[in-house]
MDTraj code that builds the backbone (N, CA, C; nanometers):
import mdtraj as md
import numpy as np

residues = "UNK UNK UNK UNK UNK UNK UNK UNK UNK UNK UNK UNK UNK UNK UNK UNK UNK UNK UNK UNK UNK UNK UNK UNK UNK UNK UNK UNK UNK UNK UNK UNK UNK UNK UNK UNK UNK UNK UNK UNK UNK UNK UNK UNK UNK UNK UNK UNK UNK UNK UNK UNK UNK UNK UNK UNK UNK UNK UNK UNK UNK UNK UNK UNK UNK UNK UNK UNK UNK UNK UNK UNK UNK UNK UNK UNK UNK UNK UNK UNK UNK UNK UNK UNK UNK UNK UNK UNK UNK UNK UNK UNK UNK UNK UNK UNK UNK UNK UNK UNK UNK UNK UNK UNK UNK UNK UNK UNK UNK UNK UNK UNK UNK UNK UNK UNK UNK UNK UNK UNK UNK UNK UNK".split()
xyz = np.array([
    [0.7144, -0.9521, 1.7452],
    [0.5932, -0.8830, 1.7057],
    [0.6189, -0.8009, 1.5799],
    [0.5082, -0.8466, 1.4622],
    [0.5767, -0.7361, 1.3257],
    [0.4917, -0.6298, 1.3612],
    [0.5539, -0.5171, 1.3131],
    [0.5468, -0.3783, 1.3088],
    [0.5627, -0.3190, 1.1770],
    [0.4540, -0.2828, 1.1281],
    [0.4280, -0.2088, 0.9504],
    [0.3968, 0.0007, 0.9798],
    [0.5012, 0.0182, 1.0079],
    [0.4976, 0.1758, 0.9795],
    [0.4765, 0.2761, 0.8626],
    [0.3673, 0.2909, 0.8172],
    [0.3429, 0.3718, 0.7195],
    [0.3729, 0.5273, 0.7096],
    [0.3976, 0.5860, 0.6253],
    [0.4492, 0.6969, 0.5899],
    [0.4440, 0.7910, 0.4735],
    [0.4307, 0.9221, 0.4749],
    [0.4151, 0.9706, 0.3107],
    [0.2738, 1.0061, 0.2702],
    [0.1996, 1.0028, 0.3758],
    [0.0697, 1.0794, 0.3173],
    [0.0751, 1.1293, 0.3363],
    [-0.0620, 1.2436, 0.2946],
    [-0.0368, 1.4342, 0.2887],
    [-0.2022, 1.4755, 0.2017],
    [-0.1758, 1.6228, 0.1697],
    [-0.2841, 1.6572, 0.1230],
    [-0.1972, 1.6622, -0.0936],
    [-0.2980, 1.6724, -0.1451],
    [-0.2014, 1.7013, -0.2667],
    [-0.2987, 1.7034, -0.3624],
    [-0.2908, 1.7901, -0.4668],
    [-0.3797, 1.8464, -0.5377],
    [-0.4061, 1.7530, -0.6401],
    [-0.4977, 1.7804, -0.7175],
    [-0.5649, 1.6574, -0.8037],
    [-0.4659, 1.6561, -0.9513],
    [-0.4384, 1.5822, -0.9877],
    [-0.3196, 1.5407, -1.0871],
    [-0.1390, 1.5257, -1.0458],
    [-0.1679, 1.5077, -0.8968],
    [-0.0035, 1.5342, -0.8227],
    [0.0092, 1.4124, -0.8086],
    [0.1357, 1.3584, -0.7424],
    [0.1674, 1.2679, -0.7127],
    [0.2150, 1.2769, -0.5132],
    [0.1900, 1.1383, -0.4809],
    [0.2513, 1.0888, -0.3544],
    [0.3924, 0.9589, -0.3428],
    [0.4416, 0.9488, -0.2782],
    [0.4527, 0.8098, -0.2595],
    [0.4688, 0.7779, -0.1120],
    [0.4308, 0.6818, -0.1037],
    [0.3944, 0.6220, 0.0323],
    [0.4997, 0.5139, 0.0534],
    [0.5261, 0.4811, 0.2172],
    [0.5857, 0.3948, 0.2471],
    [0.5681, 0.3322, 0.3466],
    [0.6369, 0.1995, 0.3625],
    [0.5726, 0.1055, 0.4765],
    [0.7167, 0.0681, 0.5353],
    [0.7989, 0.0735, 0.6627],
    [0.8397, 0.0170, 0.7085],
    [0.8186, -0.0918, 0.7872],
    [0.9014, -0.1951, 0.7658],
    [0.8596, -0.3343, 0.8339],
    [0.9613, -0.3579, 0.9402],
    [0.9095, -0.4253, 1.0648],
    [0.9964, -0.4745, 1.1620],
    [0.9651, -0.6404, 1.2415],
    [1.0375, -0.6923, 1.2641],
    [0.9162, -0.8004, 1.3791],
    [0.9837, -0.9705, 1.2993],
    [0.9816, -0.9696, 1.2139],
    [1.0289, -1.0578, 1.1233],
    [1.1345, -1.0586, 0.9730],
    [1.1266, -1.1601, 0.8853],
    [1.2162, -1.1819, 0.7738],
    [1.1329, -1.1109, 0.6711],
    [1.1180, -0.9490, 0.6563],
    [1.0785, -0.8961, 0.5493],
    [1.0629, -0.9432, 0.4663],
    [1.1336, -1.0055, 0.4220],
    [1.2172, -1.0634, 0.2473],
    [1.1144, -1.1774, 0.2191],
    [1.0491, -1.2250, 0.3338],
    [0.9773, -1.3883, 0.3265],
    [0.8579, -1.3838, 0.2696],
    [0.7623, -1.2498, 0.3029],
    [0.6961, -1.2407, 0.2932],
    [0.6087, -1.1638, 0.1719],
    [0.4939, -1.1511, 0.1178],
    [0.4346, -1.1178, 0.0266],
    [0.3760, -0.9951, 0.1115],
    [0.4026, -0.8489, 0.0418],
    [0.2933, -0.7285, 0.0886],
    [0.2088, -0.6855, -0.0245],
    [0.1102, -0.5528, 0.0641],
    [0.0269, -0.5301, -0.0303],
    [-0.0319, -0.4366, 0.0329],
    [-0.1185, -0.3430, -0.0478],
    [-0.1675, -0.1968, -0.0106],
    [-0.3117, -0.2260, -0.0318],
    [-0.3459, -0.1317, 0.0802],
    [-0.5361, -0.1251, 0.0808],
    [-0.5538, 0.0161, 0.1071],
    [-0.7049, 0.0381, 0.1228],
    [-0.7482, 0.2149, 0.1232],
    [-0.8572, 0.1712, 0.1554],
    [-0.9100, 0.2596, 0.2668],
    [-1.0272, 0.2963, 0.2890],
    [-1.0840, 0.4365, 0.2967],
    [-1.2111, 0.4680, 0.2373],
    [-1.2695, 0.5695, 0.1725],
    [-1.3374, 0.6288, 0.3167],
    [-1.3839, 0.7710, 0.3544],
    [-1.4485, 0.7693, 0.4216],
    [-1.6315, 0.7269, 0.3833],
    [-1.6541, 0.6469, 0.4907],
    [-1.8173, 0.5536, 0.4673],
    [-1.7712, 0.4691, 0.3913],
    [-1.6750, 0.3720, 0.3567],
    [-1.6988, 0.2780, 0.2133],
    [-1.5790, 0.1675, 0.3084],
    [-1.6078, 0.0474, 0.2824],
    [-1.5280, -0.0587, 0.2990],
    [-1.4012, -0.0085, 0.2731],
    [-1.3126, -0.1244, 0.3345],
    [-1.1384, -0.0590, 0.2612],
    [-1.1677, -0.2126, 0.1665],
    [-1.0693, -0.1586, 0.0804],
    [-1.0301, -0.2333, -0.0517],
    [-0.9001, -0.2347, -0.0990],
    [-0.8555, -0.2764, -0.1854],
    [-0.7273, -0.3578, -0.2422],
    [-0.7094, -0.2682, -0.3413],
    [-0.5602, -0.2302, -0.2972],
    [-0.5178, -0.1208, -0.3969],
    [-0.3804, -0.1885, -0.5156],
    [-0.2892, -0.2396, -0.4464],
    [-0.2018, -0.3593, -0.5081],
    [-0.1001, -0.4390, -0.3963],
    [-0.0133, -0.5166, -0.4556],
    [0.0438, -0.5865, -0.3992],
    [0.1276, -0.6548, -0.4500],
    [0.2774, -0.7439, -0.3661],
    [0.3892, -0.7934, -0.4278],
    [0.4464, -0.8880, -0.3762],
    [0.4731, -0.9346, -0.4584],
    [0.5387, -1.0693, -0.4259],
    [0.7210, -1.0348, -0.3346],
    [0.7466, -1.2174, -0.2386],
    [0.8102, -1.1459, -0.1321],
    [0.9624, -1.1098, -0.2324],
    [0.9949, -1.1221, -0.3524],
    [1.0788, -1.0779, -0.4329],
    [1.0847, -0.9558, -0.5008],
    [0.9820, -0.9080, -0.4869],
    [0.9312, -0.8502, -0.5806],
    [0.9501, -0.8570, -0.7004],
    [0.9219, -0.9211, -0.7610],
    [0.8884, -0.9847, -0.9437],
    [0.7397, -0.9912, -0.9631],
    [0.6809, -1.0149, -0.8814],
    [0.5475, -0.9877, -0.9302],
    [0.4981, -0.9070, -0.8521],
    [0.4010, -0.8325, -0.9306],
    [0.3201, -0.6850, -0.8725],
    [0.1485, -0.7493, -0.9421],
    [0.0557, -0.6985, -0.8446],
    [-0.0838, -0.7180, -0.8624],
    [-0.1183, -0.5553, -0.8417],
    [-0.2474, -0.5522, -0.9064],
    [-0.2706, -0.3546, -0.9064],
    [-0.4679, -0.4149, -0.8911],
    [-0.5271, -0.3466, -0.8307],
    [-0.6772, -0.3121, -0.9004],
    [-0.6956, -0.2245, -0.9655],
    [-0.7775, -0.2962, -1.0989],
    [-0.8018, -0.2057, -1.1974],
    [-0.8152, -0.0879, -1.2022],
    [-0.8616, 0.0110, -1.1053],
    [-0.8883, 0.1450, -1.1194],
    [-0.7515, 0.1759, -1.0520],
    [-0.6487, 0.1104, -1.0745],
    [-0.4939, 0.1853, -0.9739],
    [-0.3840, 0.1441, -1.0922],
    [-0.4492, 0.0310, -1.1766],
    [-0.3312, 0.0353, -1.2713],
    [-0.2984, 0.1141, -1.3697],
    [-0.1584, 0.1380, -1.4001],
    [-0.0960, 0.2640, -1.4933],
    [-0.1096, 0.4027, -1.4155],
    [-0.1652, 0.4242, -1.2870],
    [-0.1192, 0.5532, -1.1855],
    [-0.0361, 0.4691, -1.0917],
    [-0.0365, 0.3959, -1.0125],
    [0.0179, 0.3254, -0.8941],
    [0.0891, 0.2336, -0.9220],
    [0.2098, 0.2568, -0.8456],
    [0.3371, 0.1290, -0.8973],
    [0.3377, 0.1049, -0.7223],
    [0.4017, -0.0342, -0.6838],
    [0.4443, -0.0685, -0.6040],
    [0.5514, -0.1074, -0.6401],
    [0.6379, -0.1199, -0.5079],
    [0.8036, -0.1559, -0.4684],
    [0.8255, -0.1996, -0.3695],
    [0.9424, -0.2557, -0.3731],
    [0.9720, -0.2938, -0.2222],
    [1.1376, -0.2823, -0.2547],
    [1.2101, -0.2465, -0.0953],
    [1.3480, -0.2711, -0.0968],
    [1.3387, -0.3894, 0.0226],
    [1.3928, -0.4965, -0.0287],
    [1.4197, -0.5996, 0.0738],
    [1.5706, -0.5152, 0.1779],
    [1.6187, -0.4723, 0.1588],
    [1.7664, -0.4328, 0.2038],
    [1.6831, -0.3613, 0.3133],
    [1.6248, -0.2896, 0.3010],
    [1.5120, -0.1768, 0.4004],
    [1.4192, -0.1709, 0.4181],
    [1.3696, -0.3460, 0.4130],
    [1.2270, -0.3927, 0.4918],
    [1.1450, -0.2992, 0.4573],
    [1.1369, -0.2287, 0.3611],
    [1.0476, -0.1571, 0.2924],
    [0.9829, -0.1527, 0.1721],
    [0.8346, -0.1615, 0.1844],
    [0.7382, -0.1241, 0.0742],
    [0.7167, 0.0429, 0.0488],
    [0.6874, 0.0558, -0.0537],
    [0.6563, 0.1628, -0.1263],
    [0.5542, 0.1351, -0.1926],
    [0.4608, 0.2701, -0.2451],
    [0.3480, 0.2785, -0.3418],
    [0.3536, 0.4326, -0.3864],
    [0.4028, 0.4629, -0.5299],
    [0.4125, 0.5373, -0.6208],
    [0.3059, 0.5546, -0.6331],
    [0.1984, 0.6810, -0.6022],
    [0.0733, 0.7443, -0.6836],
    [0.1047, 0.8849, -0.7740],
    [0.0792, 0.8357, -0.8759],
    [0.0827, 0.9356, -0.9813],
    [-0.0748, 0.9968, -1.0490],
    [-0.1085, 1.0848, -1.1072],
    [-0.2298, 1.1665, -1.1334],
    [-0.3084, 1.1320, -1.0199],
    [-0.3149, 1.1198, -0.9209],
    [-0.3812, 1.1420, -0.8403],
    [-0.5438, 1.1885, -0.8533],
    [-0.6515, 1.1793, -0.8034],
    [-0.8415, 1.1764, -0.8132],
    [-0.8367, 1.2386, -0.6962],
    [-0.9377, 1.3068, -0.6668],
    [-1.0179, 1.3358, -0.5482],
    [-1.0530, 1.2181, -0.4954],
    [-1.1043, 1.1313, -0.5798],
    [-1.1523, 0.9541, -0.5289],
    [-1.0364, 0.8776, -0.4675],
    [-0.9568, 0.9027, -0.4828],
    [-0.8276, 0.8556, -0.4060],
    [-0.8198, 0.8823, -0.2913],
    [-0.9033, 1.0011, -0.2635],
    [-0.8776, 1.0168, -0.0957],
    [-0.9141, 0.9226, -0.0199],
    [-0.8229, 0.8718, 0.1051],
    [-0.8417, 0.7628, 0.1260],
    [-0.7664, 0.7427, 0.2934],
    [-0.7806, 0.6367, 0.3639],
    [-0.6492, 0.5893, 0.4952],
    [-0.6366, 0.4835, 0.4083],
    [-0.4784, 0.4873, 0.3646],
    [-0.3977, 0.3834, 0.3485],
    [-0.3150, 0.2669, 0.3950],
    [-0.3351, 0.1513, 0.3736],
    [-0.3088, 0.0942, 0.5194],
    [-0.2043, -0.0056, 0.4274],
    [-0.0772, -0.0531, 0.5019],
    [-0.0100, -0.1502, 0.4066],
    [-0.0142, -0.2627, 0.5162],
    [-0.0313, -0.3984, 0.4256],
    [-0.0035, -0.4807, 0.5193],
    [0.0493, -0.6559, 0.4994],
    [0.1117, -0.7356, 0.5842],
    [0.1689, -0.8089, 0.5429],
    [0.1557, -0.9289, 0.4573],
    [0.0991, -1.0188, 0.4287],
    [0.0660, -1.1650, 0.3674],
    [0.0887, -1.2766, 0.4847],
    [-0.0192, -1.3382, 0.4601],
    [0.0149, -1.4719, 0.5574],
    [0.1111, -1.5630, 0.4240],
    [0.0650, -1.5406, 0.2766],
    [0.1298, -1.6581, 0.2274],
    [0.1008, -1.5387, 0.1149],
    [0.0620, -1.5848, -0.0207],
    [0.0884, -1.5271, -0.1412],
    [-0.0323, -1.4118, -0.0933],
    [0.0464, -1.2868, -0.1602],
    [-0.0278, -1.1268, -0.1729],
    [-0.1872, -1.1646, -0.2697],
    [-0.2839, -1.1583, -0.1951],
    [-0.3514, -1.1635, -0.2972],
    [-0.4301, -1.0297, -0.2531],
    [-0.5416, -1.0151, -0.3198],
    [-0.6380, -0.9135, -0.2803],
    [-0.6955, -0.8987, -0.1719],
    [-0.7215, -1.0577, -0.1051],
    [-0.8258, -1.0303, -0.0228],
    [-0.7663, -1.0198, 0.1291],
    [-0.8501, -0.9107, 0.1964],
    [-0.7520, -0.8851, 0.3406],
    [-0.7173, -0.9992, 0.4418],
    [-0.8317, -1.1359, 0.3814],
    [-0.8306, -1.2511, 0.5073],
    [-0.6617, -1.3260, 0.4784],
    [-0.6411, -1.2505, 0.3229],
    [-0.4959, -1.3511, 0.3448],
    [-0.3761, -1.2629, 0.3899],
    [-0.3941, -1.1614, 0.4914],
    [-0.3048, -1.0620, 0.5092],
    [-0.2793, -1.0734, 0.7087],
    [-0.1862, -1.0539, 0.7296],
    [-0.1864, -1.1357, 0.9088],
    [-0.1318, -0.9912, 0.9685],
    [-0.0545, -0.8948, 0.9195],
    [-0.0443, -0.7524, 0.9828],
    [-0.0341, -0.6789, 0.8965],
    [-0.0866, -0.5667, 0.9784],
    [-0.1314, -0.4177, 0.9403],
    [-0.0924, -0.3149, 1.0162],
    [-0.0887, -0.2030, 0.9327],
    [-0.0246, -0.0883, 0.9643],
    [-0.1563, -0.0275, 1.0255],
    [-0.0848, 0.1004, 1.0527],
    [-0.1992, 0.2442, 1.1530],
    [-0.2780, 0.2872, 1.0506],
    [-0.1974, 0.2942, 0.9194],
    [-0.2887, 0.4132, 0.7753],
    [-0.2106, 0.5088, 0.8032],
    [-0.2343, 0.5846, 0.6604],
    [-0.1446, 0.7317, 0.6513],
    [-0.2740, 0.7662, 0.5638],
    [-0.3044, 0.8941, 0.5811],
    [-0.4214, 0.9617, 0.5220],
    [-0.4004, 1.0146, 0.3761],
    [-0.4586, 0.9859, 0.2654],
    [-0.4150, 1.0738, 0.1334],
    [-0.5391, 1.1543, 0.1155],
    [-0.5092, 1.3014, 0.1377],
    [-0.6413, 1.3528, 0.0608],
    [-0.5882, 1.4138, -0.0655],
    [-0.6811, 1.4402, -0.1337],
    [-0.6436, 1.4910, -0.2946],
    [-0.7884, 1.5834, -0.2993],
    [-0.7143, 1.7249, -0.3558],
    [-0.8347, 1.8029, -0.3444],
    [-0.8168, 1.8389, -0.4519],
    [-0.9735, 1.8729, -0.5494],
    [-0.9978, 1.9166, -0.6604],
    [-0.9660, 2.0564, -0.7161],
])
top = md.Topology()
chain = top.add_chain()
for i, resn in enumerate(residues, 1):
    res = top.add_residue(resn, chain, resSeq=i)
    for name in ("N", "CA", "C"):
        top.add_atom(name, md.element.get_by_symbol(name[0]), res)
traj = md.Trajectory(xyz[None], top)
């Protein structure tokens, strides 16, 4: 059974930074493609970025690229997501989760998910 443990949210003032993390368990970390989502309170969750199972390639949505880096350590079945200047609009439950096959945006190609870790960012 995979298991995606998220970690690293908090409250944090508007121009701060977070970084978040995802521990993975259940399977071959390394195999797989991850990727980060957020949901707003009242608003769909959406696609924040995502990586290939090497990490060599990184995908961002536009309103996250050049603040938000993703990472991964294969050694420690772990993803990461670097938020830098931080929005009030960022506040969000962050949810990381796995790939059935290549990371893309959309959640139908994603097969597990984490609990969320909460980011608020106050003005």
């Amino acid at each position: 059974q995979v298991q995606l443990v998220e970690s690293g949210g908090g409250l944090v003032q508007a121009g701060g930074s977070l970084r978040l993390s995802c521990a993975a368990s259940g399977r071959t970390f390394s195999s797989y493609g991850m990727g980060w989502f957020r949901q707003a309170p009242g608003k769909e969750r959406e696609f924040v970025a995502s990586i290939s199972w090497s990490g060599t390639m990184t995908f961002y949505a536009d309103s996250m690229k050049g603040r938000f880096t993703i990472s991964r350590d294969n050694a420690k079945n772990t993803v990461y997501l670097q938020m830098n200047s931080l929005k009030p609009e960022d506040t969000a439950v962050y949810y990381c989760a796995e790939a059935r096959g290549w990371p893309t945006g959309r959640e139908a190609d994603y097969a597990y998910w984490g609990q969320g870790t909460q980011v608020t960012v106050s003005s």
